[in-house]
C-alpha positions as CSV (number, residue, x, y, z in Angstrom):
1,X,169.2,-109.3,-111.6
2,X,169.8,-105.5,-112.7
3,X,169.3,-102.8,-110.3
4,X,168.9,-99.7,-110.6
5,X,171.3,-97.1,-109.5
6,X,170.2,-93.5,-108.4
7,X,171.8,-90.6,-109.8
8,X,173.8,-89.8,-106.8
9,X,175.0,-93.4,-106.5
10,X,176.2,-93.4,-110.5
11,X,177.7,-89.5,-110.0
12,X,181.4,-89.3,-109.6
13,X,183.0,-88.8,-106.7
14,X,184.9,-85.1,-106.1
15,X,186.7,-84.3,-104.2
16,X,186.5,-82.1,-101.2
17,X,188.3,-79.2,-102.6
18,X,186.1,-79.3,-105.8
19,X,183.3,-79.4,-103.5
20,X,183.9,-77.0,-101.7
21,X,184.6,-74.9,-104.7
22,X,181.2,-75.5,-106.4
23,X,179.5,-74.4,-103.2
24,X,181.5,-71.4,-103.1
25,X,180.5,-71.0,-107.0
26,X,176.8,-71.6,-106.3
27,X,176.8,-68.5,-104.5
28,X,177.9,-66.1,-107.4
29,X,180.8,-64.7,-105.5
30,X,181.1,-62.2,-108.7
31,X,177.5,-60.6,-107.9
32,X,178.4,-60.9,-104.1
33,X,181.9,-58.9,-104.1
34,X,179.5,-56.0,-106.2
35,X,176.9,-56.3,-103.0
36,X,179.5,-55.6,-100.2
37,X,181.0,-53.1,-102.2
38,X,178.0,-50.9,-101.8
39,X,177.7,-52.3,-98.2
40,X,180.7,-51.2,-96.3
41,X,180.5,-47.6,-98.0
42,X,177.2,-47.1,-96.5
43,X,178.4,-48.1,-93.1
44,X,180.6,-45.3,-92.7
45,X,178.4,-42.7,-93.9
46,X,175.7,-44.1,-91.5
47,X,178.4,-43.7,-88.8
48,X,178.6,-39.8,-89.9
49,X,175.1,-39.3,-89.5
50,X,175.1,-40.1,-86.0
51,X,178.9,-38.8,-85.0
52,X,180.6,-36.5,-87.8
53,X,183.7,-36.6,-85.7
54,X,183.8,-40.3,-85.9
55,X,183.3,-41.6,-89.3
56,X,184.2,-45.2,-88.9
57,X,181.9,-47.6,-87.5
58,X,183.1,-50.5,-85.1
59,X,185.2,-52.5,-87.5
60,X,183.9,-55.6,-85.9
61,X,180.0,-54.3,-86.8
62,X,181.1,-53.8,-90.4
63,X,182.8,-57.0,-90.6
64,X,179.8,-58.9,-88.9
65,X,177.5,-57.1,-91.2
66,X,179.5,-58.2,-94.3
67,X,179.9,-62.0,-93.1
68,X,175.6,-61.8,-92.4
69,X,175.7,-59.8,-96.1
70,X,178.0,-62.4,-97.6
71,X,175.6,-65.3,-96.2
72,X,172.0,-63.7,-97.4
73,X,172.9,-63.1,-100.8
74,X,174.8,-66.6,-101.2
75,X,171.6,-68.3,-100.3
76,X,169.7,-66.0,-102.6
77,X,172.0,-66.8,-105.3
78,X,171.9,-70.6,-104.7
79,X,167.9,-70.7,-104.7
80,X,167.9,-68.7,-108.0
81,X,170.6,-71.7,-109.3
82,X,168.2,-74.6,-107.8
83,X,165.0,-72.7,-109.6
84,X,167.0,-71.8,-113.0
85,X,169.1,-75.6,-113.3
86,X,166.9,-76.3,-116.1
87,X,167.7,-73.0,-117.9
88,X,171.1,-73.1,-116.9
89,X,171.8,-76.7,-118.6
90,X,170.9,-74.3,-122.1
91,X,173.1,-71.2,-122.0
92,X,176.3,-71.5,-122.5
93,X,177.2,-68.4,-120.2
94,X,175.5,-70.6,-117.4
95,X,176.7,-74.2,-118.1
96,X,179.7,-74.5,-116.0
97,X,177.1,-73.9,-112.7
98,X,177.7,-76.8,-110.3
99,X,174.7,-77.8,-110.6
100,X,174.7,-78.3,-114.5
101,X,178.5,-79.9,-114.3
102,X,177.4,-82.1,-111.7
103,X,179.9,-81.3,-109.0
104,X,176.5,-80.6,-106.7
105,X,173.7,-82.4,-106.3
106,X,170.2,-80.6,-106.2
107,X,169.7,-81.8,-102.6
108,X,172.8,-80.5,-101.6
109,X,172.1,-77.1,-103.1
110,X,168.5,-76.8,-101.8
111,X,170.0,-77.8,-98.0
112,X,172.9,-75.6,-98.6
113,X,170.4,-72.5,-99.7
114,X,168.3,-73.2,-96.7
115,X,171.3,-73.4,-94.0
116,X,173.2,-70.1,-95.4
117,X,169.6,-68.2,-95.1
118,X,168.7,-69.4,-91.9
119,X,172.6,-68.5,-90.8
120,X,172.5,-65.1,-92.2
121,X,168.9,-64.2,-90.3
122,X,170.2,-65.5,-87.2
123,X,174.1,-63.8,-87.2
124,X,172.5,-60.6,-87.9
125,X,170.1,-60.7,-86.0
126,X,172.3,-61.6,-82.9
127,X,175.7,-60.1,-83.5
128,X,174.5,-57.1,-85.6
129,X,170.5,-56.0,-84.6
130,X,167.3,-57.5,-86.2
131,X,166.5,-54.6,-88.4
132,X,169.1,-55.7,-90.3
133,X,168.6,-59.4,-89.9
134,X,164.7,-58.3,-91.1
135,X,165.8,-56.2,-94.5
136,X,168.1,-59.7,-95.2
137,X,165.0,-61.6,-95.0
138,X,163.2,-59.7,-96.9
139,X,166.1,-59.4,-99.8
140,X,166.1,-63.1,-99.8
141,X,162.7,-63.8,-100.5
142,X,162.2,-60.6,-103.1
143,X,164.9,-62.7,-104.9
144,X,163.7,-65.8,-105.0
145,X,160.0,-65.6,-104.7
146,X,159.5,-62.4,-107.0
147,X,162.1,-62.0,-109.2
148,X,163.4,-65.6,-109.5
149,X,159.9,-67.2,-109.5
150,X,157.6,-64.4,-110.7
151,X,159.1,-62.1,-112.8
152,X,162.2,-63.6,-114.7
153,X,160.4,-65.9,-117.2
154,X,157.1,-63.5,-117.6
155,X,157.5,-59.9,-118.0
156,X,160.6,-58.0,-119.7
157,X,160.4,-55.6,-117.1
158,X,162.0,-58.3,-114.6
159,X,165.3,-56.5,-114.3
160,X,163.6,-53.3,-113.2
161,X,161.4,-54.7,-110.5
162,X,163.5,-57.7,-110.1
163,X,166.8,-56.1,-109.4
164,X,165.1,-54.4,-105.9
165,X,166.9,-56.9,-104.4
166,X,170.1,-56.1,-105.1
167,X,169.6,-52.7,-103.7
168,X,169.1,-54.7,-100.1
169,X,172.6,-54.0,-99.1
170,X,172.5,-50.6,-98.7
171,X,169.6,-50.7,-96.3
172,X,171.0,-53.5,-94.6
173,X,174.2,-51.5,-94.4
174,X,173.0,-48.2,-92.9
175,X,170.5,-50.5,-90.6
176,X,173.4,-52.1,-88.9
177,X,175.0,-49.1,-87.8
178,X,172.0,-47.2,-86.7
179,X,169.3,-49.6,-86.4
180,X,166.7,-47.7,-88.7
181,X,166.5,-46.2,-91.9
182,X,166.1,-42.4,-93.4
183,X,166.1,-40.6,-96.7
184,X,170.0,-40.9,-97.2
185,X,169.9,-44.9,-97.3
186,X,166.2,-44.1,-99.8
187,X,168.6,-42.3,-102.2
188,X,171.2,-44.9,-101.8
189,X,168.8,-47.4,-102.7
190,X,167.3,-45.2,-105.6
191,X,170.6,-45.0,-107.4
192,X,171.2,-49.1,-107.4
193,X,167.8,-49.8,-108.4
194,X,168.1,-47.0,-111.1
195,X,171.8,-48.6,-112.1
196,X,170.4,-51.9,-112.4
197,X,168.8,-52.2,-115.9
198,X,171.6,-50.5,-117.4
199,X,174.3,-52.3,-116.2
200,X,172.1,-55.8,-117.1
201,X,170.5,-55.2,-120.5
202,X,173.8,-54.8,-122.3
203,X,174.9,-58.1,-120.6
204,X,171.4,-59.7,-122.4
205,X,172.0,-57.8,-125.3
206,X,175.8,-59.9,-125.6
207,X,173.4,-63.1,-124.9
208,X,170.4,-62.1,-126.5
209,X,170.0,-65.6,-128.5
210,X,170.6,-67.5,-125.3
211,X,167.9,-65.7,-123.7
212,X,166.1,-66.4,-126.7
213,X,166.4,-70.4,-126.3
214,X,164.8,-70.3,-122.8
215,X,162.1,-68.0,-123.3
216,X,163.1,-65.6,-121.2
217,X,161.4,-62.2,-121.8
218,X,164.9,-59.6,-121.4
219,X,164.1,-56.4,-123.5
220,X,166.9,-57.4,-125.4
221,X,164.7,-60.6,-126.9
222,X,161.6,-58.8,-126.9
223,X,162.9,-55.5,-128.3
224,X,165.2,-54.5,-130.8
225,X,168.7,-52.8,-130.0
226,X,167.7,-49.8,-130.4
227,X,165.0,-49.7,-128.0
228,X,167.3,-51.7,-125.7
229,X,170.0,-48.8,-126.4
230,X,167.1,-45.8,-125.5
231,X,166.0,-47.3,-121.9
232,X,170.2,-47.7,-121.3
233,X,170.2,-44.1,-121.7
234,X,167.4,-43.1,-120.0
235,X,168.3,-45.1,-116.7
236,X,171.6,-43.8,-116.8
237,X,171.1,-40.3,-117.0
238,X,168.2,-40.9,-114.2
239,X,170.7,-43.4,-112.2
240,X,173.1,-39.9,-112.3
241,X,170.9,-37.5,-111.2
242,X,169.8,-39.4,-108.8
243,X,173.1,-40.0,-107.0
244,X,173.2,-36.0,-107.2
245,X,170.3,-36.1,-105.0
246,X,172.7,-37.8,-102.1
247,X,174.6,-34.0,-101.7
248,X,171.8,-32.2,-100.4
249,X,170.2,-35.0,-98.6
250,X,173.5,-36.3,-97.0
251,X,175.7,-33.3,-96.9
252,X,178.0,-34.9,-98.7
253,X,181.4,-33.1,-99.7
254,X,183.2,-32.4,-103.0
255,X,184.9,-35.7,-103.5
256,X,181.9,-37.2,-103.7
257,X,180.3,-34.3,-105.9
258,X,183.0,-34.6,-107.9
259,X,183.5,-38.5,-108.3
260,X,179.5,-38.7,-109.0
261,X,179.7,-36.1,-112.0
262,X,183.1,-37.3,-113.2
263,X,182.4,-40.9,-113.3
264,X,178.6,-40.2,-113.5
265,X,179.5,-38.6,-117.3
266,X,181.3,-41.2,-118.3
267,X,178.9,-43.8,-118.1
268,X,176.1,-41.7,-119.5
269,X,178.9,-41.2,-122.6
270,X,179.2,-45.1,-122.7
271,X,175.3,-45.4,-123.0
272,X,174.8,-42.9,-125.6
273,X,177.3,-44.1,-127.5
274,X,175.7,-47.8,-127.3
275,X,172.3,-46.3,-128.4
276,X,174.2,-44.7,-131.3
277,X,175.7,-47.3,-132.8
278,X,172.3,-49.3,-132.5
279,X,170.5,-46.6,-134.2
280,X,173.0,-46.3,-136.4
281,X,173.6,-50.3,-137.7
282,X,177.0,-50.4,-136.4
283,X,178.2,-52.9,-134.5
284,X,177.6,-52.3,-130.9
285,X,179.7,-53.2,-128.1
286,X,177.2,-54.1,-125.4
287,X,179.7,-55.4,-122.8
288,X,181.7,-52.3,-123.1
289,X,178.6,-50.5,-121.1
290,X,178.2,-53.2,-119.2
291,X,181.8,-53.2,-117.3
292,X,181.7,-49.5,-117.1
293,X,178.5,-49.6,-115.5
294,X,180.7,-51.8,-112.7
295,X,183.4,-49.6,-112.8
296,X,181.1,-46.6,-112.2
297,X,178.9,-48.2,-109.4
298,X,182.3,-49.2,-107.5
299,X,183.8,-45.4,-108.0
300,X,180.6,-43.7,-106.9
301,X,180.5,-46.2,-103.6
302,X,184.0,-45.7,-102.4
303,X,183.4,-42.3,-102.8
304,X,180.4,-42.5,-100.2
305,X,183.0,-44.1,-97.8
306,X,186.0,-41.4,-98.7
307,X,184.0,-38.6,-98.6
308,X,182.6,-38.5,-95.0
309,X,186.4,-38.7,-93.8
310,X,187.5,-35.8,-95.1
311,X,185.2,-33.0,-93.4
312,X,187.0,-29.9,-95.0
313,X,186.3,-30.6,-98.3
314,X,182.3,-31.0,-97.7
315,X,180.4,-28.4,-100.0
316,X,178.2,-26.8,-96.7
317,X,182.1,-25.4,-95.4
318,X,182.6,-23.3,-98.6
């Protein structure tokens, strides 16, 4: 008599390294290590808003913050790879997800999603305050529930309203340390969720046609390139002046002036010279935007953290 095996009794076994690998892959550590890079930043400046003359938070509180950061967006991310495993199995840039490979089951994903979120709400909550621990729930379920479920597969503005998520950190960041929010963290906020459409439609620009196979509405499949190239420019010159905004309403000094408008340039000249090539016929090179917009995002943070150190150099001295 033939009996019929379950998938998880006729899948391979793996070993626990390669296990413990995929679960480490499921939570995009890639998209994480962006997230605490504008986490940590944030912390000190929060620190010099309540005592210039100590700029550096409790290291303990940052690293607490960063572990409850690390866990919130990894169950984020592994939700968004449970929802999406049927898109995933398409695109090529996706396909070697554990959960298309096979190296996770989608129980163990779903269970693993669930335990990291719960983690994250309590270790904030109880080692860093529950303001924090409140903004991490609330970036977990704008992930999943609006972007991931509502907005990715239906409108091509789900990068824009999508990526509010991914400005989370900052809030969660300046919470920690001082337990509320004001217009400095607003502004922080501002600039990510300005920076996120430019720094994403090149990348579906490079993967246009794979977008294309799944039905998924990016401006790059619903628009041509040149349109794609106009909005990169616009959103980068407003993702620029909006980080100007931050030295008036922070007091920040000239490293950061200087780091903003320096590095601010340079990605506005990478934009401008995707949309020309697009309006030209050339061939573009969307990715070439798309790492400087990293590049940029990780110069203008670190400056946030440098700058608060070095009080003789802040503009309001002069």
């Amino acid at each position: 008599m033939n009996v019929a095996l379950s998938p998880e009794a006729t899948r391979p076994r793996i070993s626990v390294v390669r296990k413990a690998k995929a679960f480490v892959a499921l939570t995009k550590p890639r998209v994480i290590e962006l997230l605490l890079v504008t986490t940590a930043p944030v912390m000190i400046l929060a620190q010099h808003s309540l005592t210039p003359n100590a700029s550096i938070p409790n290291l303990w509180l940052v690293l607490g913050t960063l572990i409850g950061g690390t866990l919130s967006a990894g169950s984020a991310n592994a939700f968004n790879c449970y929802i999406d495993r049927d898109i995933d199995r398409v695109m090529d840039r996706t396909k070697k997800r554990p959960l298309v490979t096979g190296e996770l089951s989608d129980r163990e994903a779903l269970v693993f999603a669930w335990v990291s979120g719960v983690a994250s709400v309590l270790w904030l909550g109880f080692l860093v305050n529950w303001v924090a621990a409140a903004l991490s729930v609330v970036a977990v379920l704008y992930y999943v529930l609006v972007y991931t479920l509502l907005l990715k597969r239906r409108t091509v503005q789900n990068i824009v309203w999508g990526g509010a998520a991914g400005c989370m950190p900052v809030l969660i960041g300046w919470a920690g340390v001082t337990g509320s929010l004001s217009w400095a963290p607003v502004i922080l906020f501002g600039i990510v969720f300005l920076w996120t459409p430019p720094h994403y439609w090149p990348l579906s620009m490079r993967y246009r046609a794979e977008y294309a196979a799944v039905s998924v509405p990016m401006l790059a499949v619903v628009r041509g390139r040149t349109q794609v190239g106009l909005q990169v420019v616009l959103y980068a010159w407003a993702t620029v002046v909006c980080s100007l905004l931050l030295i008036p309403i922070a007091k920040m000094g000239l490293i950061y002036a200087a780091v903003a408008l320096v590095s601010g340039g340079w990605f506005v000249y990478e934009s401008h010279r995707l949309y020309g090539r697009a309006i030209r016929h050339g061939a573009v090179k969307p990715m070439r935007v798309f790492h400087s917009s990293i590049t940029y995002l990780t110069l203008l943070f670190v400056a946030v953290g440098v700058d608060p150190l070095v009080p003789s150099l802040h503009i309001l001295n002069f």
